[in-house]
C-alpha positions in Angstrom: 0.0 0.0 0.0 1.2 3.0 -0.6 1.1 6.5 1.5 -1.7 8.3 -0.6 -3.6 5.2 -0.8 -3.8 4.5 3.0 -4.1 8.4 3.9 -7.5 7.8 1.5 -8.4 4.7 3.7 -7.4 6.0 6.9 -8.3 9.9 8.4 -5.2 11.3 9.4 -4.5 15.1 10.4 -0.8 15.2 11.8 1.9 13.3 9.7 5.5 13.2 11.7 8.2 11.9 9.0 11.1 10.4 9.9 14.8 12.4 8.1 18.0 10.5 6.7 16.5 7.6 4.8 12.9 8.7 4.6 12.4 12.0 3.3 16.3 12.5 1.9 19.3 9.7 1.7 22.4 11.1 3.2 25.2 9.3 1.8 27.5 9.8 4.7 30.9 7.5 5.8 29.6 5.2 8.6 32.6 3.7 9.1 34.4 7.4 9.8 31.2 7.5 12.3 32.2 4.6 13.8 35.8 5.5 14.5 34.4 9.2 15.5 31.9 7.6 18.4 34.5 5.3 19.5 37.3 8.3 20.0 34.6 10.5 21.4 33.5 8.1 23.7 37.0 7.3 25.0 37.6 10.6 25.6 35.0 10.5 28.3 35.9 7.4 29.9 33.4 5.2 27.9 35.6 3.0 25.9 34.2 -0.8 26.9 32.0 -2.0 23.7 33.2 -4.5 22.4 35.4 -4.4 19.3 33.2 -5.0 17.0 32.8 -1.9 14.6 29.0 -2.5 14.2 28.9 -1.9 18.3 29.6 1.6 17.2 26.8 2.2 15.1 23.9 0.4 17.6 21.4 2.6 18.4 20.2 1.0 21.3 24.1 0.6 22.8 24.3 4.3 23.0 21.2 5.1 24.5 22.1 2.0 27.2 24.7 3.9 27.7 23.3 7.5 28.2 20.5 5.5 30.5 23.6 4.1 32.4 25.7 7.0 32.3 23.8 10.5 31.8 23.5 13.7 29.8 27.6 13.6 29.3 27.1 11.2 27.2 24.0 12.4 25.3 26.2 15.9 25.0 29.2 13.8 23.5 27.1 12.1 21.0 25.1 15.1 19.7 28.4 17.4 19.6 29.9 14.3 17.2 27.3 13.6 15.6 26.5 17.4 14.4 30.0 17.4 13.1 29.6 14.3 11.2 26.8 15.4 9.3 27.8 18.5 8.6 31.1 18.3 7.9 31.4 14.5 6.2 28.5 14.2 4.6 28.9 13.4 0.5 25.7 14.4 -0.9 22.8 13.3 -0.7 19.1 12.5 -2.5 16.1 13.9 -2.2 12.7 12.0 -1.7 11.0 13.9 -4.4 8.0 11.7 -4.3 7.7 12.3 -0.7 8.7 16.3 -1.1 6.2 16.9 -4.0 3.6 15.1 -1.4 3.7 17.5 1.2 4.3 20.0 -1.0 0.7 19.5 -2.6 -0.8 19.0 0.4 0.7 21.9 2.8 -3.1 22.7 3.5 -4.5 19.5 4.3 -2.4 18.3 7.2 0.8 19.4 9.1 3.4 17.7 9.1 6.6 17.3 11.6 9.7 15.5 11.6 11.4 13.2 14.4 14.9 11.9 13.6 17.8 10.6 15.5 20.0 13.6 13.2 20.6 16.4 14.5 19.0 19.5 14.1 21.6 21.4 12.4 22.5 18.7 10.0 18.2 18.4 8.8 17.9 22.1 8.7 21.2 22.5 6.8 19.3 20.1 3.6 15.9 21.4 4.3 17.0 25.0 3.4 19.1 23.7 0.4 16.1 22.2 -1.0 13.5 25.4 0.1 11.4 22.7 2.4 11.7 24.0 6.2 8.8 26.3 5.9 6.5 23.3 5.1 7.1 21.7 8.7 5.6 22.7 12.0 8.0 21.1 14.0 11.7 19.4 13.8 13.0 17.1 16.6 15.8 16.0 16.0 18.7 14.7 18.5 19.5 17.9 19.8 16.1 17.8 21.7 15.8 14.4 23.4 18.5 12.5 25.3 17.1 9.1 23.9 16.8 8.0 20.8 14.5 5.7 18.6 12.8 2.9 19.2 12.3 5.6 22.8 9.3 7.4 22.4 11.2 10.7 23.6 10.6 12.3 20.3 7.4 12.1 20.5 6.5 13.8 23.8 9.1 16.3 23.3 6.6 17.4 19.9 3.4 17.2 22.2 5.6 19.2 24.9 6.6 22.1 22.1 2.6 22.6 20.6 1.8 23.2 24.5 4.3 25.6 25.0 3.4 27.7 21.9 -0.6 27.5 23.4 -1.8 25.0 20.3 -3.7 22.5 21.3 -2.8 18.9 21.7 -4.5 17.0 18.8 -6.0 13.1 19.7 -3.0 10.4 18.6 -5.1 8.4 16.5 -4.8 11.7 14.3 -1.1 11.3 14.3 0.6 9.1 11.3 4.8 8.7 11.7 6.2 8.0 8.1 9.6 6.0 9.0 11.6 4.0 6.8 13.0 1.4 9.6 10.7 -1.6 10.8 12.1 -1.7 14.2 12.9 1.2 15.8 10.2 3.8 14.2 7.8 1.1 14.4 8.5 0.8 17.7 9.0 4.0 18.5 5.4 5.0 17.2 3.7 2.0 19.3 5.5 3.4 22.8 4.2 7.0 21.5 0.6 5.4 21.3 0.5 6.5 17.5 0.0 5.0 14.0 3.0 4.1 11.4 3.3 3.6 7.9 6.5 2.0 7.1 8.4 3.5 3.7 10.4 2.2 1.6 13.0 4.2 -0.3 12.2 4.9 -4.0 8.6 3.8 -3.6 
């Protein structure tokens, strides 16, 4: 099924996409990131995963340790990370199916975005391409301390429409768009919400 078709088939008012391999592909050096997070961590006191170099890239590993260990490490990751993305990164591509969709329907629902990237790095391709102005809302890893499959995201959205006096819509109004079947998915259930799982170039 694809998005239009199950927008059509199920009423949905608040859309929440997820960033690097949803709505662009950010064709970045993961194993640079790898050796990054392990020198970073080190630095802090924090080097004990194993050697494996995919240990460096698990999600849930890092926010174990941030659960174990506290904002330092949350601060660490988010300093690296931003510098990653902004200053590694070797292109990257566009969803255009996905841009042209919320492009033609700016009026019919808002839309948001929840990502484990950080803000700098989103905002930095949003304004390339002319598409920040079309999102309510960016969370991004500079916001929460955990990541996804944690619902953090989430609640830090409801948390910023309350603070600007908007009201809090129901969730079964709320759709997340996210291109991984684990950790969005999951992410969405903790967060009491509905997801649509994309896959790239559909």
């Amino acid at each position: 099924m694809n998005l239009k078709l199950y927008l059509a088939e199920n009423t949905k008012k608040h859309i929440i996409f997820d960033f690097d391999e949803t709505l662009v592909w950010m064709n970045l050096p993961w194993g640079l990131f790898s050796e990054m997070r392990h020198k970073a961590l080190a630095n802090i006191g924090l080097d004990h995963f194993d050697s494996h170099t995919k240990r460096y890239l698990d999600v849930d590993a890092i926010n174990e340790l941030v659960i174990e260990h506290g904002k330092k490490v949350w601060e660490v990751e988010r300093e690296m990370s931003e510098d990653f993305e902004l200053n590694h990164i070797e292109g990257y591509e566009i969803n255009q199916n996905l841009f042209d969709f919320i492009k033609q329907n700016k009026d019919k629902y808002a839309f948001y975005i929840w990502s484990s990237n950080t803000d700098r790095g989103i905002r930095k391709i949003l304004n390339e391409e002319k598409m920040e102005k079309f999102f309510e809302d960016i969370i991004s890893k500079d916001d929460v301390e955990l990541m996804k499959p944690y619902p953090d995201g989430f609640f830090k959205l409801v948390e910023n429409l309350k603070l600007n006096n908007k009201k809090v819509p129901d969730r079964d109004t709320f759709l997340f768009v996210g291109n991984n079947p684990r950790s969005d998915k999951q992410a969405a259930e903790q967060a009491g919400i509905d997801f649509f799982l994309w896959e790239w170039n559909t």
